[in-house]
SEVEXTI-847740 format. One line per field, with one value per residue (C-alpha): residue number from 1; residue in three letters; x, y, z. Coordinates in steps of 0.5 Angstrom, whole numbers, plus 2048, in hexadecimal, padded with zeros to 3 digits. Layout:
// residues N
n <- c(NUM_...)
res <- c(Ala_...)
X <- c(X_...)
Y <- c(Y_...)
Z <- c(Z_...)
END
This chain:
// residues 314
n <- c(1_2_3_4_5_6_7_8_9_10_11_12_13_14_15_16_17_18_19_20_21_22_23_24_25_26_27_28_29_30_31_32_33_34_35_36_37_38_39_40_41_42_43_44_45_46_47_48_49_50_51_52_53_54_55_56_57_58_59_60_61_62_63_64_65_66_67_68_69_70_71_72_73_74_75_76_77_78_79_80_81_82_83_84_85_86_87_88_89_90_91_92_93_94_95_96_97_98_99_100_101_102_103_104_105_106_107_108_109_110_111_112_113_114_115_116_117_118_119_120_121_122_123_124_125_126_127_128_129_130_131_132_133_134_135_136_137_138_139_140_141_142_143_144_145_146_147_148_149_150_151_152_153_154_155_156_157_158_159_160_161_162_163_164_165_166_167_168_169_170_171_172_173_174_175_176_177_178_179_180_181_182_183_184_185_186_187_188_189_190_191_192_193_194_195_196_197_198_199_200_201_202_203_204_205_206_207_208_209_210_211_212_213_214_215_216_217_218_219_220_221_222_223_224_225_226_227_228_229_230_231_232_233_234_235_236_237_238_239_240_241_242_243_244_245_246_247_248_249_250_251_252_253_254_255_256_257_258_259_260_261_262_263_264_265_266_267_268_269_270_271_272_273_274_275_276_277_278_279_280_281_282_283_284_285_286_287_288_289_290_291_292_293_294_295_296_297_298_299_300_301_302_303_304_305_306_307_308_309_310_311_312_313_314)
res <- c(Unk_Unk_Unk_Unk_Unk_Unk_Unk_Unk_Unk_Unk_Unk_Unk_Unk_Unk_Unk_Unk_Unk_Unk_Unk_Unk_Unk_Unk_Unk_Unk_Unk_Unk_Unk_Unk_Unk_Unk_Unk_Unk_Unk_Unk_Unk_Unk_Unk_Unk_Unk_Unk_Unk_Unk_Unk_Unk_Unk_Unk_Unk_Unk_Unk_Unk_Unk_Unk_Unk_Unk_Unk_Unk_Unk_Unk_Unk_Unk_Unk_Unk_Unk_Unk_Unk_Unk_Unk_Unk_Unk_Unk_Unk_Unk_Unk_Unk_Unk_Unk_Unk_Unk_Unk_Unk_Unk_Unk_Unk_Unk_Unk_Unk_Unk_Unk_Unk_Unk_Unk_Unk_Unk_Unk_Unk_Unk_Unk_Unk_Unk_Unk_Unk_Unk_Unk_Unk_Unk_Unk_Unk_Unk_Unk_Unk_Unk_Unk_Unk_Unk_Unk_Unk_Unk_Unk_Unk_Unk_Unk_Unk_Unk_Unk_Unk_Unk_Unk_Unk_Unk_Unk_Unk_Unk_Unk_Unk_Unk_Unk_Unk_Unk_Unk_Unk_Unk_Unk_Unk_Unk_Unk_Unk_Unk_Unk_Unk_Unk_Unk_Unk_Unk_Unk_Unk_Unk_Unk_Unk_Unk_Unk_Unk_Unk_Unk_Unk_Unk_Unk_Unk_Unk_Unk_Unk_Unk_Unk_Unk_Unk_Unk_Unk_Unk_Unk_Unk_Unk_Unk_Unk_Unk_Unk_Unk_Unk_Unk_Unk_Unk_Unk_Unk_Unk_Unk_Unk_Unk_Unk_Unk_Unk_Unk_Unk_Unk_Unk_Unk_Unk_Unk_Unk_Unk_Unk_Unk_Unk_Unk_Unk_Unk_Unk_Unk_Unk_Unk_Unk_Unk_Unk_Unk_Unk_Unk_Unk_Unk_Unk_Unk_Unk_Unk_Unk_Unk_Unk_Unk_Unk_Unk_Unk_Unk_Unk_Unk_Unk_Unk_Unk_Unk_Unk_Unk_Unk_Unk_Unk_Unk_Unk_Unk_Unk_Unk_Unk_Unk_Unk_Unk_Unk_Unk_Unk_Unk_Unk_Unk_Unk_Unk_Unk_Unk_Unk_Unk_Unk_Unk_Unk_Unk_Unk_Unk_Unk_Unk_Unk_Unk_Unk_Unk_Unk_Unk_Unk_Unk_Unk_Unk_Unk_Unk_Unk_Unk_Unk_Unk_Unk_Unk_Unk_Unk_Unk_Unk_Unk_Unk_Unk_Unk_Unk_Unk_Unk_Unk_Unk_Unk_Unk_Unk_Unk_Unk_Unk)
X <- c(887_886_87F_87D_877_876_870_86C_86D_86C_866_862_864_860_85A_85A_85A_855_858_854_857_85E_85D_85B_860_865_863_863_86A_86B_869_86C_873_872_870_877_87B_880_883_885_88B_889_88C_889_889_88F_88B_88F_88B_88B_887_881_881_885_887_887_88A_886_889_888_889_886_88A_886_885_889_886_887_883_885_880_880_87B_87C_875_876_876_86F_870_875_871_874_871_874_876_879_87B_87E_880_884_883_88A_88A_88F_893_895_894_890_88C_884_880_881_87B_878_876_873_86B_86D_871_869_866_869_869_862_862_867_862_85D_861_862_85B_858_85D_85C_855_84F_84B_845_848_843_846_84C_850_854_85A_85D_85A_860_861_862_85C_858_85C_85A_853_854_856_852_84B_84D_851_84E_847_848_841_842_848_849_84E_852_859_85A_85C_854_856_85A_852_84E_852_851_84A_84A_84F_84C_845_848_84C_847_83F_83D_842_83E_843_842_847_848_84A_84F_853_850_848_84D_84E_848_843_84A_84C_853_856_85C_861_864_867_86D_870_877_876_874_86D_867_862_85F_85E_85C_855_854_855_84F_850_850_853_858_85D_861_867_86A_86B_872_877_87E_882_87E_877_871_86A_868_869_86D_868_863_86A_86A_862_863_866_86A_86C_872_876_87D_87F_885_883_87C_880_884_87F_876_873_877_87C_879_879_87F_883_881_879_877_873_871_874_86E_871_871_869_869_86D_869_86E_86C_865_862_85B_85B_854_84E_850_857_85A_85E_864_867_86C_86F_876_876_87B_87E_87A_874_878_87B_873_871_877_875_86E_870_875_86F_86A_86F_870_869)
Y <- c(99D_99A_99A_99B_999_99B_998_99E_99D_996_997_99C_997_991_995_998_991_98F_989_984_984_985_97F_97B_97E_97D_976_974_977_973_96C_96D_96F_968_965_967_965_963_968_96B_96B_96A_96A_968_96F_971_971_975_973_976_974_979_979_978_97C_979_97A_977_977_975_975_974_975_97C_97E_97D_980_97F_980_982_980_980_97B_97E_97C_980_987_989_98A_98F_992_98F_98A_983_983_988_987_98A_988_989_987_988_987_980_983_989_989_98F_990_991_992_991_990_990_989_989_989_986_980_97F_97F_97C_976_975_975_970_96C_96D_96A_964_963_964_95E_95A_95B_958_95D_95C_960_966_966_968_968_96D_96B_971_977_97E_982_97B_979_97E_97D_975_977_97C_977_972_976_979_973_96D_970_96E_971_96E_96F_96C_970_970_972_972_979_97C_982_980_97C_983_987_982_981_988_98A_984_987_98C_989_983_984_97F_97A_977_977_972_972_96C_96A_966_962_95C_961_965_95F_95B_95A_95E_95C_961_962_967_967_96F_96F_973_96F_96D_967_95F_960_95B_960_959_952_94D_94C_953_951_94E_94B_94F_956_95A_95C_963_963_969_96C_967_96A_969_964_962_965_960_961_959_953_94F_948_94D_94D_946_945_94B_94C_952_957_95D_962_961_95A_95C_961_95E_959_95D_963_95F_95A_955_956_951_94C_947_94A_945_946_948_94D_952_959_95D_95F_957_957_95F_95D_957_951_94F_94D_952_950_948_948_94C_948_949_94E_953_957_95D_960_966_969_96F_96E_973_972_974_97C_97B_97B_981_985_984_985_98B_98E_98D_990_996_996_997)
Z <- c(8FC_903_904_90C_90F_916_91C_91A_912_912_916_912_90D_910_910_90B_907_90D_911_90E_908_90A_90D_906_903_908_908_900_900_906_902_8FB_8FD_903_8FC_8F9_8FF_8FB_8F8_8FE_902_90A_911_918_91B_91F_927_92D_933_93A_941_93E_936_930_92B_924_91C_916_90F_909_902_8FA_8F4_8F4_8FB_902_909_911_917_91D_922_92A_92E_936_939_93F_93B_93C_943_942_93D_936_931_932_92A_928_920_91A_913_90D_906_900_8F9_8F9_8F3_8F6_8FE_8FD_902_900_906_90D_911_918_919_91F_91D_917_91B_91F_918_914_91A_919_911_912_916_912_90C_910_912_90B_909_90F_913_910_90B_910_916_919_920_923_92A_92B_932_934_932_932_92B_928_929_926_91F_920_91F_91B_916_917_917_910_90D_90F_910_919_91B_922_927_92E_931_938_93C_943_943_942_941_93A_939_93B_936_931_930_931_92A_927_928_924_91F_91E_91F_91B_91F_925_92B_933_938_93B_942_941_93A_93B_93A_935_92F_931_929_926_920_920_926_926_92C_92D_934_936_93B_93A_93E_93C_93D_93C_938_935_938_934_937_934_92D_928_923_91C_920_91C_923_921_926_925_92D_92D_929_92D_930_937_935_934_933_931_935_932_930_92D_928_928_926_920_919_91B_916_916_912_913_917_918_91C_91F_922_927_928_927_92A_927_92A_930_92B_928_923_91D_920_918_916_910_90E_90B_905_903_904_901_8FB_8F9_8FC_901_905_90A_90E_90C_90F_913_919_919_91E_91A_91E_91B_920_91E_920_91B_916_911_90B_90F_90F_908_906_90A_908_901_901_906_901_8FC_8FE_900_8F9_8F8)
END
């Protein structure tokens, strides 16, 4: 039987589970699967892009389980009225094809986005951070500190986007959502990350940006780029790269779509999978500047889909 889960079923299923827990356990499943790497036969995704946003397919497979994504990324979309990403995934059991779920992702893409972050932050920050800047403050954002107050116990969040109405209905949901987060706008990215000890990029623009300049960055921050996730769009200046230890989901596919992109194709970094499964370092000092730039990468939904096929079975 091919279970269906619907927007308005997957959303009554995220409140009943309550979005903070939701988030852990899409984290922790996050981790331990990254920590089994391995076992899984992977591709970089298929991307067909247009002049106003990409559509693309995420598969992947264990010996057990295969599941895709179809996901799109259009930042023009809320003008007419549609979300920039529209998402839906399926998950099949390898040995007969059989499709078990099949699941609106597009809420779950935004979640299972900042439980990632998360999963990389609690292997690369330092375990002091209380303090956050928030660059970019759409759906995405409200997720990023969501995670990051429940999860890494953030208690401040400094946050800005040049659009001021995407920071009004921010602080407003986060009011909500977070009572016990404190909450500051800042007039401008460099009042934004000034004392943070992470800072999260999420901007939308499919553009080469500069969102981050070195004379912004202090020693010991933990960057999450995240915004920058298809060829031509950036968020990062490139000697920010150059001064950090940089970490990634997939090479093969952060080097045409993440901030490395900018670099030489031999500049080295790190795959987090290594750092999650015990065979290579993370943070090497408290005054390393650590980079996660994160482009999505199919693993992250074969994860959701299965704690969402779970949680149906409950």
């Amino acid at each position: 039987m091919t279970r269906l889960i619907d927007l308005p079923t997957l959303a009554r299923l995220v409140h009943g589970v309550g979005v903070a827990r939701f988030l852990e356990l899409l984290a922790a499943r996050i981790a331990a699967d990254f920590a089994r790497w391995p076992e899984f036969d992977k591709s970089a995704r298929t991307a067909s892009h247009s002049a106003l946003g990409v559509i693309e397919l995420m598969p992947i497979a264990d010996a057990t389980h295969y599941s895709f994504k179809y996901v799109n990324g259009h930042p023009g979309n809320p003008a007419l009225g549609l979300p920039t990403v529209m998402a839906f995934g399926v998950l099949a059991e390898v040995d007969t094809g059989c499709p078990l779920l099949l699941a609106e992702l597009t809420l779950t893409t935004a979640l299972r986005t900042a439980a990632m972050s998360l999963v990389a932050a609690r292997a690369l920050a330092r375990p002091s951070s209380w303090r956050m800047a928030l660059i970019g403050n759409g759906a995405q954002g409200e997720f990023q500190a969501l995670a990051f107050h429940h999860g890494m116990d953030i208690a401040e969040l400094c946050v800005f986007d040049v659009d001021r109405a995407a920071t009004d209905r921010l602080v407003r949901n986060l009011a909500e959502a977070a009572p016990g987060l404190r909450v500051e706008r800042a007039g401008s990215v460099l009042e934004a990350v000034r004392g943070a000890d992470i800072v999260t990029t999420a901007t939308a623009d499919k553009a080469r940006a500069t969102v981050l300049t070195p004379a912004m960055v202090r020693p010991g921050m933990h960057l999450n780029a995240i915004g920058g996730d298809c060829p031509g769009k950036t968020e990062l200046h490139a000697d920010v790269l150059r001064g950090a230890g940089i970490f990634v989901e997939y090479e093969a596919q952060t080097r045409s779509e993440g901030e490395i992109q900018q670099l030489p194709a031999d500049h080295p970094v790190t795959e987090l999978w290594r750092v999650l499964a015990g065979r290579a370092p993370g943070r090497t000092s408290a005054q390393q500047v650590t980079v996660f730039d994160s482009v999505g990468f199919a693993l992250e939904d074969f994860s959701a889909l299965q704690v969402l096929h779970q949680l149906a079975l409950e």
